[in-house]
Every structure is written in structure tokens, then in C-alpha cells.
C-alpha atoms as one frame of an Amber mdcrd trajectory, in Angstrom:
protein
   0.000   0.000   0.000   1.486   3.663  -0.686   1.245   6.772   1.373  -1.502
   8.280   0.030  -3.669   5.323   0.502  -2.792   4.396   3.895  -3.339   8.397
   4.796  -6.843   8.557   2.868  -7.667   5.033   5.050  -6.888   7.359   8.201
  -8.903  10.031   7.334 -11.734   7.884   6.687 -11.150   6.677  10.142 -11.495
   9.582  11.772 -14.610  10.002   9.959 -15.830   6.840  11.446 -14.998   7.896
  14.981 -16.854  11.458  14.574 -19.920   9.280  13.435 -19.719   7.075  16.280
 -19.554  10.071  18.799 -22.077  12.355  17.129 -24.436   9.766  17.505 -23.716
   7.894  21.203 -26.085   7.595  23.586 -28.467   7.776  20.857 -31.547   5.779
  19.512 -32.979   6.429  16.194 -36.202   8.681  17.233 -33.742  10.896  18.647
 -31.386  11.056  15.465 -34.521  11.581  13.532 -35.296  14.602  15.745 -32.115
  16.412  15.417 -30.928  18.159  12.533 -27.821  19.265  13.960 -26.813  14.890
  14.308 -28.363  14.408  10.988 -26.389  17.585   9.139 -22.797  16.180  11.247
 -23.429  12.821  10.593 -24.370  13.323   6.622 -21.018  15.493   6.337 -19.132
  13.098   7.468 -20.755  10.208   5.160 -20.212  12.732   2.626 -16.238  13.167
   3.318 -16.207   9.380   3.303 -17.449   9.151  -0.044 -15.004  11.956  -1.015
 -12.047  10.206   0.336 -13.102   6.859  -1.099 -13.019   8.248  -4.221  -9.233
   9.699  -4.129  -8.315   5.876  -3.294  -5.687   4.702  -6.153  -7.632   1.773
  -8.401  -5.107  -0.617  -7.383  -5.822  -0.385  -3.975  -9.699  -0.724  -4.235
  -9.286  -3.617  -6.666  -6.777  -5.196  -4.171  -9.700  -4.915  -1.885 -12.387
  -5.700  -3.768 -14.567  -7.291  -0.659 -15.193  -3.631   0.470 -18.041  -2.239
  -1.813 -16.396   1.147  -2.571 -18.865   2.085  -5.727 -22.046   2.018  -2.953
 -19.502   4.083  -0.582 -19.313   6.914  -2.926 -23.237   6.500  -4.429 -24.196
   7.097  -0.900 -21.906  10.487  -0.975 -23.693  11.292  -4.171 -27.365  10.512
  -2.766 -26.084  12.785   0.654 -24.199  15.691  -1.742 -26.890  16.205  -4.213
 -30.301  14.832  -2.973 -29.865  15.944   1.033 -33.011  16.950   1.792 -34.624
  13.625   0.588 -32.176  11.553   2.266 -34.231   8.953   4.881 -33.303   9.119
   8.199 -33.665   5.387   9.056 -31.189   5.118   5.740 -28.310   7.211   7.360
 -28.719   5.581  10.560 -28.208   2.072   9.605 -25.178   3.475   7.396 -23.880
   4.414  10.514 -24.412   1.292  12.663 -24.595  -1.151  10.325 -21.904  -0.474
   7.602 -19.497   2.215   9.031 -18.502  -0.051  11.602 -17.268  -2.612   8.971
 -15.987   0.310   6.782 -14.098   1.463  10.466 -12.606  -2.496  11.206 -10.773
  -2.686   7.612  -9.296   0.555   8.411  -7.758  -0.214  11.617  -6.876  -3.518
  10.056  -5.070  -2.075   7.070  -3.537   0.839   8.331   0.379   0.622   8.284
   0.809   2.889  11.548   4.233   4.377  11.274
């Protein structure tokens, strides 16, 4: 893996972390209620997507098991439909699928 990979896969790290804290301690019917959750939570999806997408080819073919094409469609659903994205949608992206997305990181990080 080269720099610029492994950097990208800490960034989107970090962007798993801020999900997990912006929405502890909470159940759904409360992350449906607040906008400020649902705005942090949808940015960081967003940068996600964003990241993903900087990824070299190589690297995403290397790991093919990780499906980075629905990664950055969910960016694109966030970045240009955001008013129409479903609340119960973005919270099981966040508890469902982040936390896999947030395992392979840790796992294929080269920490220097």
C-alpha cells in the first residue's frame, strides 16, 4: 500500500470515529429529531465518499470485498439529494456499515 492510501484510510477513520460520537447515547427517534446529528453525521458520510473516491484503483481492486462504488453512491445521494435523504437510511449506514468500513481501516492501516 502507498502513502496516500494508507493516509486517505486514516482520514476515513477519523470520519468513522466522529460518526460514532455524534451519535452515542443515541436511539434512532432521537437522530430523527435532530438536525444538527443528521447535518454532522451526513457530512461526514459525505467526506467518506469523497475520500473513497481519491483511493488509487489498485488499492480498491486489491480490496475488492469492500463495496467502494455504494460508498461513494451514498456520498452522491447525501451531496446532491440531502433533503430527501431517509433518516432510518443514514442511521443504519452508521451502525450497520461504518462499523465494517471502520474495522478494515484499523486492520489495514500501516501505523508508522
Amino acid at each position: 500500500m502507498n502513502d496516500r492510501d494508507n493516509n486517505i484510510l486514516k482520514h476515513i477513520l477519523e470520519y468513522c470515529d466522529k460518526l460514532k460520537q455524534f451519535t452515542a447515547d443515541m436511539d434512532c427517534g432521537a437522530f430523527e429529531k435532530s438536525e444538527l446529528h443528521k447535518d454532522a453525521c451526513s457530512m461526514c458520510i459525505l467526506q467518506i465518499g469523497e475520500l473513497v473516491y481519491n483511493l488509487t484503483d489498485e488499492f480498491k481492486n486489491t480490496h475488492a470485498s469492500i463495496p467502494w462504488r455504494q460508498i461513494r453512491s451514498v456520498r452522491n445521494i447525501v451531496a446532491h439529494h440531502y433533503g430527501s435523504v431517509d433518516t432510518e437510511t443514514l442511521w443504519d449506514i452508521i451502525f450497520n456499515d461504518i462499523p465494517e468500513l471502520k474495522k478494515f481501516c484499523e486492520q489495514t492501516i500501516i501505523w508508522q
